[in-house]
MARMARRO-760871 format. One record per residue (C-alpha): residue number from 1; residue in three letters; x, y, z. Coordinates in steps of 0.25 Angstrom, whole numbers. Each point is the difference from the previous one (the first is absolute). Example, Ala and Ser with C-alpha at 12.3 -4.5 7.8 and 13.67 -1.06 7.14 Angstrom:
! MARMARRO-760871
<nr->1; rest->Ala; east->49; north->-18; up->31>
<nr->2; rest->Ser; east->6; north->14; up->-2>
***
This chain:
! MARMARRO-760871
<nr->1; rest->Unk; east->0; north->0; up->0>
<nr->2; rest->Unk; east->5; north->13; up->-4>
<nr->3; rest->Unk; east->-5; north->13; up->10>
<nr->4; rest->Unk; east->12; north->11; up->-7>
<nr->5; rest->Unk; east->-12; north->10; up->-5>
<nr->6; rest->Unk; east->-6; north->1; up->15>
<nr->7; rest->Unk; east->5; north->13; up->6>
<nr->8; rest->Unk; east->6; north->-8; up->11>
<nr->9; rest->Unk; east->12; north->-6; up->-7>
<nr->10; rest->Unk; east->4; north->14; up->-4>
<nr->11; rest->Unk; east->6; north->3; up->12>
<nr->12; rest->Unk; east->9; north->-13; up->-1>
<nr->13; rest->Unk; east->8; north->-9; up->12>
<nr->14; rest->Unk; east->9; north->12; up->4>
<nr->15; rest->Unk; east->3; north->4; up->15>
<nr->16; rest->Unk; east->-12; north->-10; up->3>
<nr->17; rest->Unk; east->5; north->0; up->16>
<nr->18; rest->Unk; east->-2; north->15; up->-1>
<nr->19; rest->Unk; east->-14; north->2; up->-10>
<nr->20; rest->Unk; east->-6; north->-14; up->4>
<nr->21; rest->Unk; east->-15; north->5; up->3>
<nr->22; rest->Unk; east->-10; north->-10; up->5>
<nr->23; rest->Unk; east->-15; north->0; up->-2>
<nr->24; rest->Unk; east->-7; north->-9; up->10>
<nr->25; rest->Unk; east->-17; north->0; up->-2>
<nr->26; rest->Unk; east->-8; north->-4; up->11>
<nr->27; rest->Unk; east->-14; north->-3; up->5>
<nr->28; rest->Unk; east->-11; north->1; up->10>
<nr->29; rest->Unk; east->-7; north->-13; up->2>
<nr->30; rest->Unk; east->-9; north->-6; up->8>
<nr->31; rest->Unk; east->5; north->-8; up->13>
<nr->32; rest->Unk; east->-1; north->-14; up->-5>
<nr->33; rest->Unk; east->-15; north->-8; up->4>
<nr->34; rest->Unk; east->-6; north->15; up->0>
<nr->35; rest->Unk; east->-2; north->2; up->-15>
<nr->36; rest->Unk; east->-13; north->4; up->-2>
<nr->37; rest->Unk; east->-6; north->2; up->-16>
<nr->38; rest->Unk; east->-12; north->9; up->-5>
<nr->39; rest->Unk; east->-11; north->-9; up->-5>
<nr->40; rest->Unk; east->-4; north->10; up->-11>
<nr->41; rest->Unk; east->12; north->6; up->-4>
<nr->42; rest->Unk; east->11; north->-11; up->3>
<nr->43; rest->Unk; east->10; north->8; up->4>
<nr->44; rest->Unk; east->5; north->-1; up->14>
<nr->45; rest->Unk; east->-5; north->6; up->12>
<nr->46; rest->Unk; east->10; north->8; up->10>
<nr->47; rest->Unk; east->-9; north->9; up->8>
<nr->48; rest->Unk; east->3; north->-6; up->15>
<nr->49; rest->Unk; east->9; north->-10; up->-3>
<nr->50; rest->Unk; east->12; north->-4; up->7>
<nr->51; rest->Unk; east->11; north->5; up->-13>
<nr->52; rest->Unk; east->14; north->-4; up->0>
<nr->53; rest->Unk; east->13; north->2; up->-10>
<nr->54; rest->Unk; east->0; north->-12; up->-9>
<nr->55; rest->Unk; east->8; north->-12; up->4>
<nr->56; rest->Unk; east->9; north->-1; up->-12>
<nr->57; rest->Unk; east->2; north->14; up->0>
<nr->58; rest->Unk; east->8; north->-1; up->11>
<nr->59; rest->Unk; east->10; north->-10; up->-7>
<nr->60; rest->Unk; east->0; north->10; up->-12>
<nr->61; rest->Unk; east->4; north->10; up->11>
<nr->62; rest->Unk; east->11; north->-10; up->4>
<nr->63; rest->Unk; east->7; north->-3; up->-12>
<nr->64; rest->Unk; east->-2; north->14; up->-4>
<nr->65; rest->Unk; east->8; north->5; up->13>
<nr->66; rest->Unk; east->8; north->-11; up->-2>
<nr->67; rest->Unk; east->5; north->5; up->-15>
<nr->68; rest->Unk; east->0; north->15; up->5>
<nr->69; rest->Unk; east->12; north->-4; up->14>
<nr->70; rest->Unk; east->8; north->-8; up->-12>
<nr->71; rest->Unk; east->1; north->10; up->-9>
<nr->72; rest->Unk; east->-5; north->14; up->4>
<nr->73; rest->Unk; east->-10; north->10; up->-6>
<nr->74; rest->Unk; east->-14; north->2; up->3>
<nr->75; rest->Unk; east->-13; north->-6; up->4>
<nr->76; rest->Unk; east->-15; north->6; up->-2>
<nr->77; rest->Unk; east->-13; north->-8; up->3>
<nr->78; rest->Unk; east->-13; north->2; up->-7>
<nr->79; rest->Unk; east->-15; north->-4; up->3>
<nr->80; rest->Unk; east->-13; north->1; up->-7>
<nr->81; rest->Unk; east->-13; north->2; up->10>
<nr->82; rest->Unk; east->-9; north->7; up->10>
<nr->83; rest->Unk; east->9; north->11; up->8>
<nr->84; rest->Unk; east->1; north->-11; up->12>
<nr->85; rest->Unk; east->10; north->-8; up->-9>
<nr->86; rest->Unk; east->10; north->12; up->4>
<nr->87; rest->Unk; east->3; north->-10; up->12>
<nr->88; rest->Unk; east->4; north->-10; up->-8>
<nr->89; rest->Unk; east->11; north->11; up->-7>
<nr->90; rest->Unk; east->4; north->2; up->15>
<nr->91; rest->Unk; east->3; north->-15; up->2>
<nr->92; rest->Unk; east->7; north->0; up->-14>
<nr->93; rest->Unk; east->10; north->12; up->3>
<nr->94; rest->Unk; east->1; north->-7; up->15>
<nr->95; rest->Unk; east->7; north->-12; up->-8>
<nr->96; rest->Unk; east->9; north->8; up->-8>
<nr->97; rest->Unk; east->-6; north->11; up->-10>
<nr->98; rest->Unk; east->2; north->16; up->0>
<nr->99; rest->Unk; east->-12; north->3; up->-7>
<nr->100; rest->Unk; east->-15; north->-4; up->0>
<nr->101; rest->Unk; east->-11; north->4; up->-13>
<nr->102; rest->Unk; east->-13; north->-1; up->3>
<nr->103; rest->Unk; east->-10; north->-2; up->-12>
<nr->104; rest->Unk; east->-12; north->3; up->5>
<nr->105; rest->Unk; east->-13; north->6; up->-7>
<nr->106; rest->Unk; east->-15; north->-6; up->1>
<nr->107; rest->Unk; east->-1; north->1; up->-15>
<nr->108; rest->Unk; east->10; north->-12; up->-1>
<nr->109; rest->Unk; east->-8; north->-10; up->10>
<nr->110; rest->Unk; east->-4; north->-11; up->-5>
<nr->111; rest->Unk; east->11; north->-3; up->-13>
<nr->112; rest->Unk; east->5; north->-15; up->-2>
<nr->113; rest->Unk; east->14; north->-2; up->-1>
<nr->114; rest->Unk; east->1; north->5; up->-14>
<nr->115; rest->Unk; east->-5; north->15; up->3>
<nr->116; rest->Unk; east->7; north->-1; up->13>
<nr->117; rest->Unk; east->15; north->-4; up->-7>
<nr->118; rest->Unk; east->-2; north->11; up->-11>
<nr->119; rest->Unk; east->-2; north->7; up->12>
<nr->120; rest->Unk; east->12; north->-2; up->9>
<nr->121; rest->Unk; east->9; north->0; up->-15>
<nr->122; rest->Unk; east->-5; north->13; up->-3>
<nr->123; rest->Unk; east->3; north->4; up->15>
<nr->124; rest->Unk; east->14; north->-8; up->0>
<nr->125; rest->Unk; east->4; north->9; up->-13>
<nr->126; rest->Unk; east->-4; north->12; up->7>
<nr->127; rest->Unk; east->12; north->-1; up->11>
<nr->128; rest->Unk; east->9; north->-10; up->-8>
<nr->129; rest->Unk; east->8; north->-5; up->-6>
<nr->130; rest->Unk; east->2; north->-13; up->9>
<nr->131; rest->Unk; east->11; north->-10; up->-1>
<nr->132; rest->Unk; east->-8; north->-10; up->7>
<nr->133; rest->Unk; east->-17; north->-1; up->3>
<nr->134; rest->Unk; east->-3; north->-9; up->11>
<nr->135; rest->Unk; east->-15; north->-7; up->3>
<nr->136; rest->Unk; east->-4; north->-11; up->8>
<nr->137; rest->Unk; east->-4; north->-12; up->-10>
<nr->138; rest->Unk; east->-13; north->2; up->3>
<nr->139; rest->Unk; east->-13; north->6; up->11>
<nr->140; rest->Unk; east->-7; north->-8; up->8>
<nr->141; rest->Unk; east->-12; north->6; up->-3>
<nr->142; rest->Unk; east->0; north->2; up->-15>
<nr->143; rest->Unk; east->9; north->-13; up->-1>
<nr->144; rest->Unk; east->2; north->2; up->-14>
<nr->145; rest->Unk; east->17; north->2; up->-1>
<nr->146; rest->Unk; east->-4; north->9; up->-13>
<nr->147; rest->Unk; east->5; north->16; up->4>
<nr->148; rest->Unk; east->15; north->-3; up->3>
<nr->149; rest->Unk; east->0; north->-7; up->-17>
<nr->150; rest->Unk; east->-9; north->11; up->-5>
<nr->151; rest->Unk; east->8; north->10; up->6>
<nr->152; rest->Unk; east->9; north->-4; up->-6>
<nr->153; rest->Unk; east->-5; north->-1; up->-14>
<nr->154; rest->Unk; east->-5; north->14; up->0>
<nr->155; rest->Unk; east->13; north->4; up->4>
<nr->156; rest->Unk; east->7; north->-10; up->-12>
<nr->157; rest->Unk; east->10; north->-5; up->12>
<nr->158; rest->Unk; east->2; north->-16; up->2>
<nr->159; rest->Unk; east->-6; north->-6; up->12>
<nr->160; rest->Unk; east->6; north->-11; up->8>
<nr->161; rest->Unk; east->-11; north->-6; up->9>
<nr->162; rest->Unk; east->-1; north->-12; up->12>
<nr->163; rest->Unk; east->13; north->8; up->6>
<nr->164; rest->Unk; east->6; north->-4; up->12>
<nr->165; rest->Unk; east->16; north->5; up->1>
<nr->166; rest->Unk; east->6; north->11; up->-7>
<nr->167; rest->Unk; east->16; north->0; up->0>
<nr->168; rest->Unk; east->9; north->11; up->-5>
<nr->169; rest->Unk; east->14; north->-2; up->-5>
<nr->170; rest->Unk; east->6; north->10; up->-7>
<nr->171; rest->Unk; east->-11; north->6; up->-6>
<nr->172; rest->Unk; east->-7; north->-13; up->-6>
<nr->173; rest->Unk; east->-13; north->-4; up->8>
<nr->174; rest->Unk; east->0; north->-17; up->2>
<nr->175; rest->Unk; east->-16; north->1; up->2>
<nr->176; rest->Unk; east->-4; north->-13; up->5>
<nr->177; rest->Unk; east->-17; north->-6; up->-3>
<nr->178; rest->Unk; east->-8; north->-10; up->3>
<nr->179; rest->Unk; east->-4; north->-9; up->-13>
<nr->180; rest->Unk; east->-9; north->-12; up->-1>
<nr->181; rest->Unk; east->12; north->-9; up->2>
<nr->182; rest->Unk; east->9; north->6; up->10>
<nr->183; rest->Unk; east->7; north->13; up->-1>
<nr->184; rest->Unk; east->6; north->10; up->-11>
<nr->185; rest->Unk; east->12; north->8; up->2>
<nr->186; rest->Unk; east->1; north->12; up->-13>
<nr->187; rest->Unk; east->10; north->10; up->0>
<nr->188; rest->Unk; east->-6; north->14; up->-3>
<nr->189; rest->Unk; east->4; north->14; up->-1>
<nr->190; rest->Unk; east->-10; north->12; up->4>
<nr->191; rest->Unk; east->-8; north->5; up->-4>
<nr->192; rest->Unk; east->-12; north->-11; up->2>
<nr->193; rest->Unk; east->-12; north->-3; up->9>
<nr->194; rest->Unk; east->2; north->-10; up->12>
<nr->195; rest->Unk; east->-14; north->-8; up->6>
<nr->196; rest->Unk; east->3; north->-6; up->13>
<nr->197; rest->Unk; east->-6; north->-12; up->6>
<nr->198; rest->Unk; east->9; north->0; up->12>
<nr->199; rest->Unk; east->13; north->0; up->6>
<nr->200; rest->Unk; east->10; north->-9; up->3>
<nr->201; rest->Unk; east->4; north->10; up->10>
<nr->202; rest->Unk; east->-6; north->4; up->15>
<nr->203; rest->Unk; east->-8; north->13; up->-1>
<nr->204; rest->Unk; east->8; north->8; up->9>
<nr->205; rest->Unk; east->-10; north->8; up->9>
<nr->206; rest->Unk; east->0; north->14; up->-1>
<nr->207; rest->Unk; east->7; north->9; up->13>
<nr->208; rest->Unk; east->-7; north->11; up->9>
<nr->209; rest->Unk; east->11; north->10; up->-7>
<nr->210; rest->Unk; east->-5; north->-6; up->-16>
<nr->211; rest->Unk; east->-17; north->2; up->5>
<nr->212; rest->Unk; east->4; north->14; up->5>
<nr->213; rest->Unk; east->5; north->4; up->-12>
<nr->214; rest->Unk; east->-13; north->-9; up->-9>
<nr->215; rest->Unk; east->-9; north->9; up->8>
<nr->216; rest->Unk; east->8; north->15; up->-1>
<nr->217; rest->Unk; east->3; north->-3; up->-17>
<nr->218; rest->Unk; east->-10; north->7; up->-7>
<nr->219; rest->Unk; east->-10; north->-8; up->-10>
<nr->220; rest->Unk; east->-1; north->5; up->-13>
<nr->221; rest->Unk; east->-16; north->0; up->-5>
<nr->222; rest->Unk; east->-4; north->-1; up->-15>
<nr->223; rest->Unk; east->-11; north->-1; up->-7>
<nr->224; rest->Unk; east->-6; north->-1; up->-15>
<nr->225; rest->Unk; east->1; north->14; up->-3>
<nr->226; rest->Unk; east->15; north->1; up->6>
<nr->227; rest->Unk; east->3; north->-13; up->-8>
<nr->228; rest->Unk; east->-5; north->6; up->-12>
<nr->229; rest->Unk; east->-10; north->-14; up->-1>
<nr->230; rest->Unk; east->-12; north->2; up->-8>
<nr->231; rest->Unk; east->-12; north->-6; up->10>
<nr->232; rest->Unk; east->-8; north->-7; up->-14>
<nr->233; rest->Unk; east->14; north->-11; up->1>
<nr->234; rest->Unk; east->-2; north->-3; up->15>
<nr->235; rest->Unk; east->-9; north->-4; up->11>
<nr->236; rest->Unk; east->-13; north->-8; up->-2>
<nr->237; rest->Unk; east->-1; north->6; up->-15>
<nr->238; rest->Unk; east->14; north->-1; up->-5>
<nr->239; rest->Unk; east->2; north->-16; up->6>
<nr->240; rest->Unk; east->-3; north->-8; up->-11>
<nr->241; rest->Unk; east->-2; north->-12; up->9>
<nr->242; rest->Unk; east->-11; north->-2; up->9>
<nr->243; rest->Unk; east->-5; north->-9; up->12>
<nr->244; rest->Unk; east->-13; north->-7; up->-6>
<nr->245; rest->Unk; east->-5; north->-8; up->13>
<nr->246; rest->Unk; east->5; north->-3; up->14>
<nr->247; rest->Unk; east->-3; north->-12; up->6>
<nr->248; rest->Unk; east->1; north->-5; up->15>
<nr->249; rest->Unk; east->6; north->-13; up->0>
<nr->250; rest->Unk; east->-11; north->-9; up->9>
<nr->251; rest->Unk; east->10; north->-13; up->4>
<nr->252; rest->Unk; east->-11; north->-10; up->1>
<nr->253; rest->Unk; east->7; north->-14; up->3>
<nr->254; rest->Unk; east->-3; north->-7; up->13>
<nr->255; rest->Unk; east->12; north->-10; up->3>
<nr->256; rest->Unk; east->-5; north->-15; up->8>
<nr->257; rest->Unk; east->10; north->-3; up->10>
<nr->258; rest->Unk; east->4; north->-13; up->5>
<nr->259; rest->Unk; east->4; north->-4; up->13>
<nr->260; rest->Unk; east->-1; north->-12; up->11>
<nr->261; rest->Unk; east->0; north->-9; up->-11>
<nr->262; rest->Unk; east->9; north->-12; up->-5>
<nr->263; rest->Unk; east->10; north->4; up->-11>
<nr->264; rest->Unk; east->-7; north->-12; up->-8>
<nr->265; rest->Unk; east->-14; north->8; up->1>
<nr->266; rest->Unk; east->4; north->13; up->-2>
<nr->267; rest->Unk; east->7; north->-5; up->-14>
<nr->268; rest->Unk; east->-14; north->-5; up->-3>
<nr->269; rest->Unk; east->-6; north->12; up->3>
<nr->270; rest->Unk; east->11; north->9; up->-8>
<nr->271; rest->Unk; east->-3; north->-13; up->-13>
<nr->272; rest->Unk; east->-15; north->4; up->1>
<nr->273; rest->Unk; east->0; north->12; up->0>
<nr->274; rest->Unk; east->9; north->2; up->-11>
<nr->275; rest->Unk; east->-8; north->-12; up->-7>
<nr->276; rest->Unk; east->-13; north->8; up->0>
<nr->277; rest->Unk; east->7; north->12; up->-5>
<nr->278; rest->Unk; east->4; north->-7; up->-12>
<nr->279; rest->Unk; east->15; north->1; up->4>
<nr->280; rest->Unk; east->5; north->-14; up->0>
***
């Protein structure tokens, strides 16, 4: 694959320790188990729900501070949603970022991930250009592992995805992934797009003196307007996908258990009931 017309590559390999600039793009999810969806518009509900930073945000978070310790440079975190997700920029700059971007505006509620990554591309060309975009592999809301590619995409930048470990040496990335049959090991020069599904490393927990300065750095807000983002291409109108039906899953099966018999009746119980069923 050949990237050399994105804007990106311009800038080359030069000085990397000194220029490397890390974009890291993190989201406000429901705490897992309190998910709820609206029936009518299949969107999820966050109103008085328990919200948390997403779970594999926070490897993304960790590789990216990872990179940044090796070889210098910057780290800025972005997020998409309702002005409550400003905590989850907090928790971001507390494990390593200088700046958080909030993109927040009510005429961008409700986009799937297509809106949303031209969304974020057109917000990450605004304050780029990045060496290196981190996401987590995927939301546990949405679940869908779609924005980090098409972010991508939009941006023309190749993706690596299933990510665990990043190391540097001399200036060539060894990005190592998760594959079907084990694991994948590609050498890599920025600038690309990194999806993380976790670490290999333990997530080092953010000091009093790294919270102190998460709550004194001060969030930049945008919205459409300020991102020069026509409305007709985002929200509910400019998603070309759309949830059609939400079902709650009814788990009807009732199990027969066994007990204080011989092993011999038991086994012929187990035979006739498979038996009846068809299965033997």
């Amino acid at each position: 694959m050949k990237f050399k017309n994105n804007q990106y590559f311009n800038q080359g390999m030069q000085n990397l320790s000194k220029t490397c600039r890390i974009a890291v793009c993190v989201k406000q999810v429901p705490e897992i188990g309190e998910a709820r969806i609206n029936p009518e518009t299949g969107t999820l509900e966050r109103s008085g729900v328990p919200l948390t930073i997403n779970p594999l945000d926070v490897a993304a978070l960790q590789i990216a501070r990872l990179i940044k310790e090796e070889i210098g440079g910057e780290m800025a975190a972005f997020s998409m949603g309702p002005i409550s997700s400003e905590r989850v920029l907090r928790d971001a700059i507390a494990w390593g970022c200088q700046l958080g971007y909030l993109i927040s505006d009510p005429r961008l509620a409700a986009s799937d991930t297509y809106a949303t990554s031209y969304i974020l591309s057109k917000t990450l060309q605004k304050f780029g250009p990045w060496d290196i975009i981190v996401f987590g592999e995927r939301a546990i809301d949405g679940d869908t592992g779609q924005v980090g590619p098409e972010v991508a995409a939009f941006l023309d930048l190749p993706v690596f995805s299933y990510v665990t470990e990043v190391v540097v040496e001399k200036e060539t990335f060894h990005i190592t992934r998760m594959i079907e049959r084990g694991w994948q090991i590609i050498k890599a020069r920025p600038p690309f797009v990194l999806t993380v599904s976790r670490g290999k490393n333990a997530v080092r927990v953010p000091t009093l003196k790294d919270k102190i300065r998460a709550h004194e750095t001060p969030i930049v807000k945008l919205d459409a307007t300020a991102l020069g983002i026509a409305t007709s291409r985002v929200g509910l109108e400019g998603s070309p996908t759309r949830v059609q039906k939400v079902e709650k899953v009814q788990v009807t099966r009732k199990g027969t258990l066994l007990r204080d018999q011989s092993p011999k009746t038991m086994a012929l119980a187990f035979k006739k009931f498979l038996e009846e069923r068809g299965l033997l």
